[in-house]
N, C-alpha and C positions, 0 to 999 in steps of 0.2 A: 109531049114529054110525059111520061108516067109519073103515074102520084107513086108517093110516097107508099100504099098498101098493097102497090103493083112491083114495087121495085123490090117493096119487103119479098112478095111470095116469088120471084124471080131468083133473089139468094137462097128462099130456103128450097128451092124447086128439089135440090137432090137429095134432101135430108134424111136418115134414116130413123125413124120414132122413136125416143126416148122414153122408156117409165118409170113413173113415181110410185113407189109405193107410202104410203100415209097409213103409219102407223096413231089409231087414233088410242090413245090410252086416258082411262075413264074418265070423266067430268071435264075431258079438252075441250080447249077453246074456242069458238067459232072462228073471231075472228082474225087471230092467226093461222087457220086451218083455209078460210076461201080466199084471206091474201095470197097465201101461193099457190092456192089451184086455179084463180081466177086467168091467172096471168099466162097460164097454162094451154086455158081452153081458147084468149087470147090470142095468141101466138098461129095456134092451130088455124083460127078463124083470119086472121090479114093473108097467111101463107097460103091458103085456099086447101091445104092439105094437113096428113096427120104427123105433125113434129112431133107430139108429146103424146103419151099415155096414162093414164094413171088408174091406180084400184085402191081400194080403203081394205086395211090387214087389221087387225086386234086379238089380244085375246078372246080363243073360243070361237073366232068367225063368224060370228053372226049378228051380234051389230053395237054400237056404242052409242053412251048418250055424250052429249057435251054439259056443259057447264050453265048453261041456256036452257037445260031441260030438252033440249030435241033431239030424237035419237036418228042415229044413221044405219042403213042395213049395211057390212061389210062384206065384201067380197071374198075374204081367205081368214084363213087363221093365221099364225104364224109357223108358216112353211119357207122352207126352203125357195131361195130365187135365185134370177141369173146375177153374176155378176157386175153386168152392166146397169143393172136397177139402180136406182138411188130411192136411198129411207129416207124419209122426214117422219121424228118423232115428235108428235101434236100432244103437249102438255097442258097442264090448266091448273083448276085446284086440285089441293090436294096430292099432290102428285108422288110423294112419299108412298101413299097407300097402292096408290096406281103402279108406282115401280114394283111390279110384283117378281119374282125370282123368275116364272116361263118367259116374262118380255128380258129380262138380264141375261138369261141364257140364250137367247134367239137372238140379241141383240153381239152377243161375244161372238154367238157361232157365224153371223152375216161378217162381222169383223175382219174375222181371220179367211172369209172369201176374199174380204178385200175390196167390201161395197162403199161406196158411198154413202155415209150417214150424217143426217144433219138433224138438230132439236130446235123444234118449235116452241118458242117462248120457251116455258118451263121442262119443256122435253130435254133440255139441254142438263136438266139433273138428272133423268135416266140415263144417256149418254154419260155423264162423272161417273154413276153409279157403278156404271158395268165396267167401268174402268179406262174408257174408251177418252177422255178426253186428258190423260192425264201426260202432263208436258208440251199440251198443246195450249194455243189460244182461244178464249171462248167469252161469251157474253151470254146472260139471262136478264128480264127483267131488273131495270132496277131497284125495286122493293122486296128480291128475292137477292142481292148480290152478297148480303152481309152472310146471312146462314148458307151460301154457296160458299161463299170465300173460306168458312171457318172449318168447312167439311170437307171442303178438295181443296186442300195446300196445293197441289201438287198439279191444279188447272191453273194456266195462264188468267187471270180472269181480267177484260176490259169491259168498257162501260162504251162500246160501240153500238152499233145497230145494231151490226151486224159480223160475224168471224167468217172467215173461212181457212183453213189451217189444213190445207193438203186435201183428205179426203173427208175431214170433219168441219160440217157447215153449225154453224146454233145462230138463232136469231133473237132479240131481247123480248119481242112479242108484238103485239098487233099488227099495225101495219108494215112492220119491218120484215115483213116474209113477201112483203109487193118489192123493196129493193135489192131482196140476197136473190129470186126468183129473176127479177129482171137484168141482175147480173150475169147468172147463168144462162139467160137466152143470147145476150148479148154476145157470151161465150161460143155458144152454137153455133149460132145464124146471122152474128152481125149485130151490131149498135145500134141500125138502122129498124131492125124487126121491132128490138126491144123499147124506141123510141115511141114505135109506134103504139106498141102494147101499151103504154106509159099515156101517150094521147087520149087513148080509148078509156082506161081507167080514168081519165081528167086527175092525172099524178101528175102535178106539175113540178115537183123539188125532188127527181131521183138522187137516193142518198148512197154516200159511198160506206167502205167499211172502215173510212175516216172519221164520220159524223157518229157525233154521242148521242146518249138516249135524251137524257132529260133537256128540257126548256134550259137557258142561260139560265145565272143566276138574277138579273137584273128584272126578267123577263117573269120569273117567279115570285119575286116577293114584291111584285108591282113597283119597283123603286130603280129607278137608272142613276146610280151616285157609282164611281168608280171606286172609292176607296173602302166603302160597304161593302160591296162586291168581293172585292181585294180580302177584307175581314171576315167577312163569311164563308168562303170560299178558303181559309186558312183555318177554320175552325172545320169543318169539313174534313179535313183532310187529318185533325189533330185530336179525333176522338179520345184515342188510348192513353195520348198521353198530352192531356190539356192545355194548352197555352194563355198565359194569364194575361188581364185588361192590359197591364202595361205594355205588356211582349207583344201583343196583337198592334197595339195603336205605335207603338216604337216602331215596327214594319213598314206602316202606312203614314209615317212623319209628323203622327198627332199626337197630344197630350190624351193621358188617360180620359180627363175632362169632357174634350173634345168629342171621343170618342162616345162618351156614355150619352153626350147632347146626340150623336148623332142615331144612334139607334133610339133612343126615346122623340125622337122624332117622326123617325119614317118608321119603325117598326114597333113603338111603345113601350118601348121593354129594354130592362139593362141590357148590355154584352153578356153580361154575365148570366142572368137569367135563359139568355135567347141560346147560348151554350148549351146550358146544361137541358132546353129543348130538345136539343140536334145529338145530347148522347143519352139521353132516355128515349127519344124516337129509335134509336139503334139500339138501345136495349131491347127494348119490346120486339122489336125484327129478331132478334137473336134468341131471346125468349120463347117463340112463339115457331120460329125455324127451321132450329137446330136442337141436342139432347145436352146442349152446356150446361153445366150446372151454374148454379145462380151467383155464387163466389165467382166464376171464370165471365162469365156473362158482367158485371161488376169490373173487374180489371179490364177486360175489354173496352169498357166506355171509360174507364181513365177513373175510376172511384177506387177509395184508397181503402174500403171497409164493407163489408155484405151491409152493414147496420147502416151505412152512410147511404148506403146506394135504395136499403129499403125503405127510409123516410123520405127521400128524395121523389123515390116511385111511386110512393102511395100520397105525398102533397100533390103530383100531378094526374095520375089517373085514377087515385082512390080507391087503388086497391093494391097489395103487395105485391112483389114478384113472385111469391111462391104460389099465391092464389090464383094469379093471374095466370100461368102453365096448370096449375093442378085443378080451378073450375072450369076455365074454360073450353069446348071443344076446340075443332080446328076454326079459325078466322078463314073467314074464304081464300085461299088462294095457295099457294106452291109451297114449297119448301116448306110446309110444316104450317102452313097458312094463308097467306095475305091474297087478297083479290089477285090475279092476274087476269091481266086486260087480252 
């Protein structure tokens, strides 16, 4: 009976080669960059032949570094391709900068071929940028999702792995470019190849474009209580416009009381306290992002006054919001800052 990497290279016996181009734009990411070409090289390797192709494109053509410091030599500029290519735009820090007007225009002009494009981790805000994801559905990072959502109304925006929306693919970042990649072989060649690819990486939890980014919540704040969960997971949700101890613990069938013993329990801290964490954490993302001014940035986390919103910010990170946008450079990472993974 044949294995399983026999039967794989059996299906793909007729395939005609498919290629990637990987667009890498400056300081991208590693590892959202070999998640999807690993699975690539792969594929090629069980099927004993060449399914896939790929070539690394950027500005300038001649080579890019990542965000890891290690550079790569590209193979093209941004030229012209066939229509059957598929982009992947490979984002990382910084990527505001990185979106420069030649990748926007090269990016519109591949568009209207009518290519396949899809954004790696934060590549998915060049993709907004250029205008290409708008009325579609998409995911970034979730540490990038607040200053996406505030600048592209007009992008479906989920908190998936992974999107795919017709001809536009984005993935939220690291590893989630091993499950949009192993979808799309799966698409090709069968379940069966991709199974295998999946083997050989030792990926044992392929995820769908069902499964969300982040950990549970239970799973994050170390604590399995359901009505916690329930309450935190309702304060989440109610940034802009805040809901108070009572309103929370009225939800979840407990007295206010109840409620304050139960977080100064597991998490040491009021409700109320643990709140206004979760919309000065979203402050700071949005601060740091996006070009909102510090009034707008303030209404958005559910504060009723810039003066309210500024002693609030400076009791927690000790320093103001205006100081905090005006000394500091960029924070490592996308949309105007934060690490991307």
């Amino acid at each position: 009976m044949p294995t399983a990497p026999t039967r794989a290279r059996q299906m793909a016996s007729d395939a005609t080669p498919r290629r990637f181009v990987f667009v890498l734009l400056d300081r991208f990411t590693m590892l959202s960059f070999s998640c999807a070409i690993e699975p690539l090289r792969l594929a090629n390797y069980v099927a004993g032949k060449t399914l896939y192709t790929w070539v690394l494109a950027g500005e300038g053509g001649v080579e890019a570094t990542c965000s890891n410091g290690t550079t790569f030599k590209l193979d093209m500029g941004l030229e012209e391709l066939d229509r059957e290519d598929v982009i992947f735009v490979c984002g990382g820090m910084d990527v505001q900068r990185a979106t420069t007007k030649p990748v926007l225009n090269w990016l519109r002009r591949e568009a209207r071929r009518g290519n396949t494009i899809g954004g790696m981790c934060t590549g998915a805000y060049a993709l907004a940028k250029a205008g290409l994801l708008d009325g579609k559905k998409a995911t970034i990072h979730w540490e990038n999702q607040d200053g996406f959502a505030e600048e592209f109304e007009e992008v479906r925006l989920t908190k998936s792995v992974f999107v795919m929306d017709g001809n536009r693919l984005t993935t939220a970042g690291g590893t989630a470019s091993i499950d949009l990649v192993l979808k799309m072989i799966a698409a090709d060649h069968g379940p069966e190849l991709a199974s295998t690819v999946a083997d050989l990486l030792i990926y044992t939890a392929i995820r769908t474009d069902q499964d969300t980014q982040r950990l549970s919540i239970p799973t994050r704040i170390g604590v399995r209580h359901p009505k916690l969960a329930q309450v935190i997971q309702m304060m989440e949700a109610n940034i802009e416009d805040p809901l108070s101890p009572a309103d929370l613990a009225e939800k979840v069938d407990m007295s206010t009381r109840q409620l304050e013993r139960l977080f100064r329990r597991y998490l040491n801290r009021s409700p109320k306290r643990y709140y206004m964490e979760l919309r000065l954490q979203k402050a700071r993302n949005l601060l740091m992002q996006t070009d909102m001014s510090v009034i707008n940035v303030a209404l958005a986390c559910g504060f009723a006054s810039p003066s309210h919103f500024s002693k609030c910010y400076r009791a927690h990170y000790n320093t103001t919001p205006y100081r905090e946008r005006g000394t500091q450079g960029p924070v490592p990472g996308a949309p105007g800052g934060r690490l991307s993974i």
